[in-house]
PDB file of N, CA, C, O and CB in Angstrom:
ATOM      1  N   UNK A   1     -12.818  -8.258 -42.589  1.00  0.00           N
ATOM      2  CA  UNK A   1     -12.381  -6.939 -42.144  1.00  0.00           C
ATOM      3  C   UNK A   1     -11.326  -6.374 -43.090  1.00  0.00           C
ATOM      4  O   UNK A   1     -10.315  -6.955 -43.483  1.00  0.00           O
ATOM      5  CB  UNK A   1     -11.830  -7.008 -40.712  1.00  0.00           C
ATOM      6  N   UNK A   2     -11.795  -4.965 -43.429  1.00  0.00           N
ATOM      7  CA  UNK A   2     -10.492  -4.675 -44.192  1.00  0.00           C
ATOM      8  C   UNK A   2      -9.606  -3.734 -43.734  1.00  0.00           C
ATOM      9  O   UNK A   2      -9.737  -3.176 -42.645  1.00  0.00           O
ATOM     10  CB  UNK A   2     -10.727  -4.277 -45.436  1.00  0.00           C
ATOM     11  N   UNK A   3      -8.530  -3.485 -44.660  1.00  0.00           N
ATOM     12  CA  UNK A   3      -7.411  -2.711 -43.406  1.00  0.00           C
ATOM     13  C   UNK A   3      -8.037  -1.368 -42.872  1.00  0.00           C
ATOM     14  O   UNK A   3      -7.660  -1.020 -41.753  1.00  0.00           O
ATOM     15  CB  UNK A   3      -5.696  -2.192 -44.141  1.00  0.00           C
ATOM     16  N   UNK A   4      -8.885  -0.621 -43.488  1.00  0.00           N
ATOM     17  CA  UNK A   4      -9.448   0.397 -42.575  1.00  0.00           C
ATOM     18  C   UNK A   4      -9.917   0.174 -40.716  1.00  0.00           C
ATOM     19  O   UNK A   4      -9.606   0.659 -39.627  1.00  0.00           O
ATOM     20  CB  UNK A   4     -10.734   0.735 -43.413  1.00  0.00           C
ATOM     21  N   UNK A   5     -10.874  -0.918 -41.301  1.00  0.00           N
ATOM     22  CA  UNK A   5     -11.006  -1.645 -40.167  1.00  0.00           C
ATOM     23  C   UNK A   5      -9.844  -1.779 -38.798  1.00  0.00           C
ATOM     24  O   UNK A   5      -9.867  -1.281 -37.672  1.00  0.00           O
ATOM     25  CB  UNK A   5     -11.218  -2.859 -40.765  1.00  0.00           C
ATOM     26  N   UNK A   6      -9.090  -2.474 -39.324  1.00  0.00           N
ATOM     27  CA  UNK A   6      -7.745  -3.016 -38.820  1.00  0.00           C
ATOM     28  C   UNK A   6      -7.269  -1.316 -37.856  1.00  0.00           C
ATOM     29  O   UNK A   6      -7.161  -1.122 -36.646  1.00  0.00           O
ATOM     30  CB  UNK A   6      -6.435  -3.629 -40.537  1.00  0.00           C
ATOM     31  N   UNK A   7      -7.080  -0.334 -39.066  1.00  0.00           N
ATOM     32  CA  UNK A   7      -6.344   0.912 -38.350  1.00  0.00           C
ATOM     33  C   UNK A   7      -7.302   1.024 -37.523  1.00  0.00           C
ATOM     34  O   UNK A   7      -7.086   0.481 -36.439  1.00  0.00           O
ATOM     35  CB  UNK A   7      -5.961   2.313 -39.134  1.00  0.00           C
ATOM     36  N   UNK A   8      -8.595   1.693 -37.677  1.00  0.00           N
ATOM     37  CA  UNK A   8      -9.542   1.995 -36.279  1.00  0.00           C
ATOM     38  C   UNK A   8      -9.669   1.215 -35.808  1.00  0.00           C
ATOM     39  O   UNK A   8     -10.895   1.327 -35.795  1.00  0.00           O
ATOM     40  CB  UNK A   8     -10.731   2.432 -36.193  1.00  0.00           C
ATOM     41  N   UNK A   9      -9.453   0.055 -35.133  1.00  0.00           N
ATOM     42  CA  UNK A   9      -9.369  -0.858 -34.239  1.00  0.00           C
ATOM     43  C   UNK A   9      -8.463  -0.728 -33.439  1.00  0.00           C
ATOM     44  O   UNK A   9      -8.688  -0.634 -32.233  1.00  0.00           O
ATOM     45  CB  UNK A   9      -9.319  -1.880 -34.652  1.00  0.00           C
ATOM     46  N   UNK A  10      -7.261  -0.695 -33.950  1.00  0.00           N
ATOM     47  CA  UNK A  10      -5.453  -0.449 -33.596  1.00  0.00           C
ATOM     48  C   UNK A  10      -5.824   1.130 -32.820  1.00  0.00           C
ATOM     49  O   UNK A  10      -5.514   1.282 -31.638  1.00  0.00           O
ATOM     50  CB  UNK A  10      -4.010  -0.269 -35.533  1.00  0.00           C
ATOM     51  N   UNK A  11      -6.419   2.115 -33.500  1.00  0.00           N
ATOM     52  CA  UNK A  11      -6.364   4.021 -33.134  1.00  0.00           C
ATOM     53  C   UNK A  11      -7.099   3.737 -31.974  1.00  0.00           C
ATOM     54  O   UNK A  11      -6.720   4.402 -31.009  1.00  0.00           O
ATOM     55  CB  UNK A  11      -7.285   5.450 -34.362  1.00  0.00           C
ATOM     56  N   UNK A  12      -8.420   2.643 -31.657  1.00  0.00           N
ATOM     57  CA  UNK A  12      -9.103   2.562 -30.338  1.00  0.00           C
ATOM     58  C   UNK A  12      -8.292   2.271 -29.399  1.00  0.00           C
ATOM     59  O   UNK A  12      -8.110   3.019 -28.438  1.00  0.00           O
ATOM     60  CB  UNK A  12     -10.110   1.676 -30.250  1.00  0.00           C
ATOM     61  N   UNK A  13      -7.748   1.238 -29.545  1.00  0.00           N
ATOM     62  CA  UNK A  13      -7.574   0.618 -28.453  1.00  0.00           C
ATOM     63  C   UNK A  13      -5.844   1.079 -27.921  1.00  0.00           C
ATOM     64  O   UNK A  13      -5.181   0.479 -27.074  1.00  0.00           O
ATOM     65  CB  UNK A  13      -7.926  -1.031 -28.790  1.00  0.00           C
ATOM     66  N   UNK A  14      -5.434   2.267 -28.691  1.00  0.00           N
ATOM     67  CA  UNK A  14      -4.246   3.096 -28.088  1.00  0.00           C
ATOM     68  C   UNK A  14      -5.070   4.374 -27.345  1.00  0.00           C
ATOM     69  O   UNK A  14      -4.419   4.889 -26.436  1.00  0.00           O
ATOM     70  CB  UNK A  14      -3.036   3.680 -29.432  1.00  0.00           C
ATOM     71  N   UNK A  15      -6.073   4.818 -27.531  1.00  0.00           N
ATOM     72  CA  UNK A  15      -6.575   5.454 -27.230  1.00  0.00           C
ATOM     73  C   UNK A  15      -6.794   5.334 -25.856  1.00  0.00           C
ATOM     74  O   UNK A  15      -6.648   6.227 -25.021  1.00  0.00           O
ATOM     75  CB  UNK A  15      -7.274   5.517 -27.918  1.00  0.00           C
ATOM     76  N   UNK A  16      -7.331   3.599 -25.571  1.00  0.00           N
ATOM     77  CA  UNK A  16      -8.119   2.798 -24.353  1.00  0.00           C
ATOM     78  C   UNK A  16      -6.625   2.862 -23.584  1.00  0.00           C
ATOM     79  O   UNK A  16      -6.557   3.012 -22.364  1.00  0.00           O
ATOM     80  CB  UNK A  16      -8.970   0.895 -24.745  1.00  0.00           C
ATOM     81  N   UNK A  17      -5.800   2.772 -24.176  1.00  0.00           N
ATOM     82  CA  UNK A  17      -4.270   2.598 -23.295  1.00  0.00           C
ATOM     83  C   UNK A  17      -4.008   3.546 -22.814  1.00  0.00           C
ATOM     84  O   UNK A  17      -3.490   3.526 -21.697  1.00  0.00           O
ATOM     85  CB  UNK A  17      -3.008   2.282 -23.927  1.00  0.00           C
ATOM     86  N   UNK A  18      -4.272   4.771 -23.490  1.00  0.00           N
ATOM     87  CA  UNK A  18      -4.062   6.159 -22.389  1.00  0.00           C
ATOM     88  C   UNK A  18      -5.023   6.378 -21.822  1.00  0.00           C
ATOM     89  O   UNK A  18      -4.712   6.705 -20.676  1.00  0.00           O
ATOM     90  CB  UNK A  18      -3.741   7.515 -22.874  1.00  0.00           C
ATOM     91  N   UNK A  19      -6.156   6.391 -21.973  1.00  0.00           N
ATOM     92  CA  UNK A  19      -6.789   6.374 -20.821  1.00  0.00           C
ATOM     93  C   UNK A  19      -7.383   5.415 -19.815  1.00  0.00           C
ATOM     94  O   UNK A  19      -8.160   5.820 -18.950  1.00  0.00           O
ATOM     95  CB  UNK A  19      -7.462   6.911 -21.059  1.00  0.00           C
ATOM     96  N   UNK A  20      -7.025   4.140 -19.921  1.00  0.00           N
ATOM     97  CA  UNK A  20      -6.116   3.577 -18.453  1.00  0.00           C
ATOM     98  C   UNK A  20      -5.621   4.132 -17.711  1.00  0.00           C
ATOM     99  O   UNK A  20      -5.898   4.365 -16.535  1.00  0.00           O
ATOM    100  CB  UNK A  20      -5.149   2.926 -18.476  1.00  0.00           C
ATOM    101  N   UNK A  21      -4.613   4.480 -18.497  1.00  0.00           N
ATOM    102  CA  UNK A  21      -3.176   4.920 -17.889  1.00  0.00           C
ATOM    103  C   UNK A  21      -3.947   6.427 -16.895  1.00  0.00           C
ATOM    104  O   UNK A  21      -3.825   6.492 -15.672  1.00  0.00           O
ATOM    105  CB  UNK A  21      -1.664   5.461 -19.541  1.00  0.00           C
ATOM    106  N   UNK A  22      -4.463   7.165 -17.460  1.00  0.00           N
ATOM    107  CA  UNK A  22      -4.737   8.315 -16.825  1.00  0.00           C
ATOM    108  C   UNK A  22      -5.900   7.429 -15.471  1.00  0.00           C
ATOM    109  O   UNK A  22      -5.792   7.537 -14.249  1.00  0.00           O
ATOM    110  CB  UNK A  22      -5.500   9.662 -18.117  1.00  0.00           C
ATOM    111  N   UNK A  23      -6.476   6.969 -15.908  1.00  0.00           N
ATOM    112  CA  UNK A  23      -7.775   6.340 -14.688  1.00  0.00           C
ATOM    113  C   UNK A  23      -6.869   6.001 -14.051  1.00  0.00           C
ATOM    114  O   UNK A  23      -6.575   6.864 -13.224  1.00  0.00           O
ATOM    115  CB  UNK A  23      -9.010   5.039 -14.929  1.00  0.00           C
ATOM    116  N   UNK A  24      -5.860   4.595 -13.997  1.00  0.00           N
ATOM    117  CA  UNK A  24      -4.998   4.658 -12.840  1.00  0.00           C
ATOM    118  C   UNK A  24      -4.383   5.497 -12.111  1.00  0.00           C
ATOM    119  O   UNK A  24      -4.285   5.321 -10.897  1.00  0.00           O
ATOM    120  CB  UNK A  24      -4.302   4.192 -12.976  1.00  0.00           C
ATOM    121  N   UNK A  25      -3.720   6.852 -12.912  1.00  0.00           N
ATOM    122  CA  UNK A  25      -3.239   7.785 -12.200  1.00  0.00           C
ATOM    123  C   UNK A  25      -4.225   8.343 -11.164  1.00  0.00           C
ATOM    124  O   UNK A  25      -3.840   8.654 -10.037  1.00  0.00           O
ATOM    125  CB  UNK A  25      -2.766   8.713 -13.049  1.00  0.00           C
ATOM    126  N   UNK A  26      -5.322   8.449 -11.503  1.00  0.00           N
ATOM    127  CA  UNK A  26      -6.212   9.459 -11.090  1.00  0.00           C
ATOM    128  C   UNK A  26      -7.103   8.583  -9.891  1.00  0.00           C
ATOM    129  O   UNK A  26      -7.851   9.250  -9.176  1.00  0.00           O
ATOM    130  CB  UNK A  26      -7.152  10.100 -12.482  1.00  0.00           C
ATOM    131  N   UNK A  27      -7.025   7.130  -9.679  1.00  0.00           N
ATOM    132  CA  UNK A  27      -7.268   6.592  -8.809  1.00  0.00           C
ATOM    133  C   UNK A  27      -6.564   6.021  -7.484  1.00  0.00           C
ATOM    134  O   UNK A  27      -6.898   5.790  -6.322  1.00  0.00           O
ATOM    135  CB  UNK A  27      -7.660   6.051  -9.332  1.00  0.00           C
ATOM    136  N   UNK A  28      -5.118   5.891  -8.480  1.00  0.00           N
ATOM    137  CA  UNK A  28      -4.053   6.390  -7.410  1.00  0.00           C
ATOM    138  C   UNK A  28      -3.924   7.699  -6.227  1.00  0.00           C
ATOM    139  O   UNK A  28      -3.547   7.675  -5.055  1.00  0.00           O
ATOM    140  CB  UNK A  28      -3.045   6.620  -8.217  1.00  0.00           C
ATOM    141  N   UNK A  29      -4.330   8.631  -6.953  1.00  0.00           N
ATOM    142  CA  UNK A  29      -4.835  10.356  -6.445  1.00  0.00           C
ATOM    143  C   UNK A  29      -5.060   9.839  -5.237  1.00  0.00           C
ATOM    144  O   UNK A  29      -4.370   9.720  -4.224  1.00  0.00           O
ATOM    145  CB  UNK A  29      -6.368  11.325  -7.187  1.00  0.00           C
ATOM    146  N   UNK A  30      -6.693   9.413  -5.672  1.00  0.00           N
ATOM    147  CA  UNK A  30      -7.802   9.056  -4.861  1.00  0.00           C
ATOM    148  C   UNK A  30      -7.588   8.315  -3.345  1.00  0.00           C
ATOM    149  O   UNK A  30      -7.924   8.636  -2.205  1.00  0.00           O
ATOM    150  CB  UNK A  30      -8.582   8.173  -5.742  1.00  0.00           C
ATOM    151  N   UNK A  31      -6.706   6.922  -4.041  1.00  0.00           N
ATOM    152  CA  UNK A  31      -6.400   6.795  -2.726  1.00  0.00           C
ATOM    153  C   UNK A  31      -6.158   6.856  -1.926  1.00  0.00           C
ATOM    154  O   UNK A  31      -6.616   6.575  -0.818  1.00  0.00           O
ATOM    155  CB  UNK A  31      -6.252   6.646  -2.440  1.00  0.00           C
ATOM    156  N   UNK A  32      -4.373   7.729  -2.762  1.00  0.00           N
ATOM    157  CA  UNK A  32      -3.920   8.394  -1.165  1.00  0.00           C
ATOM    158  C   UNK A  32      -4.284   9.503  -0.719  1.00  0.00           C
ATOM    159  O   UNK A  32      -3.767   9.849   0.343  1.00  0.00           O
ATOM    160  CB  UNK A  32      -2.607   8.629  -0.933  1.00  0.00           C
ATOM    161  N   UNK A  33      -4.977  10.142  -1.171  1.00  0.00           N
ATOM    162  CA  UNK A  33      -6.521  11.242  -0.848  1.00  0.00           C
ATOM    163  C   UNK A  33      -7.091  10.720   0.243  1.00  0.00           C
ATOM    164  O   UNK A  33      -7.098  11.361   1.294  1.00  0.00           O
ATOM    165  CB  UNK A  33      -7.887  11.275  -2.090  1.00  0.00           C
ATOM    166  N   UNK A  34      -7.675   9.426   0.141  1.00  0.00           N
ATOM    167  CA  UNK A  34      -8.362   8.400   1.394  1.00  0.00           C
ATOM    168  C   UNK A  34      -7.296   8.447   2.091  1.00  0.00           C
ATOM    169  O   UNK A  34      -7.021   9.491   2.684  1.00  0.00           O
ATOM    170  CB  UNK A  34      -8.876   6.734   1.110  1.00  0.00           C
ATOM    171  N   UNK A  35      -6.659   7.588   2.153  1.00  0.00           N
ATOM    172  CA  UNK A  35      -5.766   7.518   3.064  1.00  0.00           C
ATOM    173  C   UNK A  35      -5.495   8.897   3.899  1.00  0.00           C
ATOM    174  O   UNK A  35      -5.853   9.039   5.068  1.00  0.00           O
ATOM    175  CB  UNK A  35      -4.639   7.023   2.402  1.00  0.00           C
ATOM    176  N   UNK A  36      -5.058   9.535   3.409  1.00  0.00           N
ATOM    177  CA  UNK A  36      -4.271  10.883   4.329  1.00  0.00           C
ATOM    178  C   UNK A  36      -5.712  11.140   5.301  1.00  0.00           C
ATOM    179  O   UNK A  36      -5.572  11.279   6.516  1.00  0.00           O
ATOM    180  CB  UNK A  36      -3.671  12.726   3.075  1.00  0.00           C
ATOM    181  N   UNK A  37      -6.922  11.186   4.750  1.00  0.00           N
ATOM    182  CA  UNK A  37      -8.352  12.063   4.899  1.00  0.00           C
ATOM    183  C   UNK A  37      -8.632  10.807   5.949  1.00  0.00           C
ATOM    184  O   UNK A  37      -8.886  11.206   7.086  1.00  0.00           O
ATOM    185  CB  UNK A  37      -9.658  12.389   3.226  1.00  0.00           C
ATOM    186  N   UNK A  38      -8.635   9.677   5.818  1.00  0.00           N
ATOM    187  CA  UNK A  38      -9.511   8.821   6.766  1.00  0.00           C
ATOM    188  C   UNK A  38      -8.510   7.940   7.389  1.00  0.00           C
ATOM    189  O   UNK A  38      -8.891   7.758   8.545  1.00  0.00           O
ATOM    190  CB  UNK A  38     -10.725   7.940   6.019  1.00  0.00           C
ATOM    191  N   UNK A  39      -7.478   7.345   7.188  1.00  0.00           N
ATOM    192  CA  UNK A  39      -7.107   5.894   7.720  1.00  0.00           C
ATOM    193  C   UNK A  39      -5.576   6.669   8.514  1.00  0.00           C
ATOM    194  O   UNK A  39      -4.797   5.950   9.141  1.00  0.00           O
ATOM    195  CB  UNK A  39      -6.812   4.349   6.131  1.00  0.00           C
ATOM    196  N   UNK A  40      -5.391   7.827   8.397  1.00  0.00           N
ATOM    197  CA  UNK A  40      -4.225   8.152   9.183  1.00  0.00           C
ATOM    198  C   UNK A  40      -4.004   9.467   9.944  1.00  0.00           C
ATOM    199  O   UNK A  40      -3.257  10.445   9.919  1.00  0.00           O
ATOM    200  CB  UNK A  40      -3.223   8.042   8.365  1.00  0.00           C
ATOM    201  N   UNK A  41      -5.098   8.954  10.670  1.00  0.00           N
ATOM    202  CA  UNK A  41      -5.108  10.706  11.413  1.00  0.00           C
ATOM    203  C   UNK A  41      -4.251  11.334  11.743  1.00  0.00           C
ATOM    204  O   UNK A  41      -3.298  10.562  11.635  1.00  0.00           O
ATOM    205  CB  UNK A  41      -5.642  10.988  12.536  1.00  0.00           C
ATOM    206  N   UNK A  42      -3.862  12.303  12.114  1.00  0.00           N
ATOM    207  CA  UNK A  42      -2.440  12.927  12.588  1.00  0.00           C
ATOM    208  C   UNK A  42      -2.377  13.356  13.667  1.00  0.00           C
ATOM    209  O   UNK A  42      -3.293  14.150  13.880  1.00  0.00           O
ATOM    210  CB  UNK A  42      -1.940  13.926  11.942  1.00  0.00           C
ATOM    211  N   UNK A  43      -1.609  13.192  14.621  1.00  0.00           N
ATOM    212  CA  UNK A  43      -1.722  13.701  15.969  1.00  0.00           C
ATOM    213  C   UNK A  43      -1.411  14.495  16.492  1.00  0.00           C
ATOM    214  O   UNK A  43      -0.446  14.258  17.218  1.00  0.00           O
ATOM    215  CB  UNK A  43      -1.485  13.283  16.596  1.00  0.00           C
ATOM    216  N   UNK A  44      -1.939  15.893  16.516  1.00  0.00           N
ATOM    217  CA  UNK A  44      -1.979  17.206  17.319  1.00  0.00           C
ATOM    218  C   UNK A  44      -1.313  17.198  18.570  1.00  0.00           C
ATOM    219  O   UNK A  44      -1.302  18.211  19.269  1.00  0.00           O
ATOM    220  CB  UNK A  44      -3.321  17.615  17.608  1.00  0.00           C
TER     221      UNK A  44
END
C-alpha cells in the first residue's frame, strides 16, 4: 500500500466517524419519538 492509499483510507473512515455520529443522533430522535408516541401515554 502506498501513502495515497494510507490517506484515502484515513479520509474514509473519518468520514464513517461522522456519520455514526449523525446515525446515533438520529436514532436517538427516534427513540424518544417511540417513547413519547407509544410507551408513555399521557393522561387527559
Amino acid at each position: 500500500m502506498g501513502d495515497q492509499d494510507d490517506k484515502r483510507i484515513k479520509e474514509l473512515l473519518e468520514k464513517i466517524k461522522e456519520e455514526g455520529k449523525a446515525l446515533r443522533k438520529l436514532l436517538k430522535a427516534l427513540e424518544e419519538n417511540a417513547d413519547v408516541k407509544y410507551h408513555k401515554p399521557k393522561n387527559n
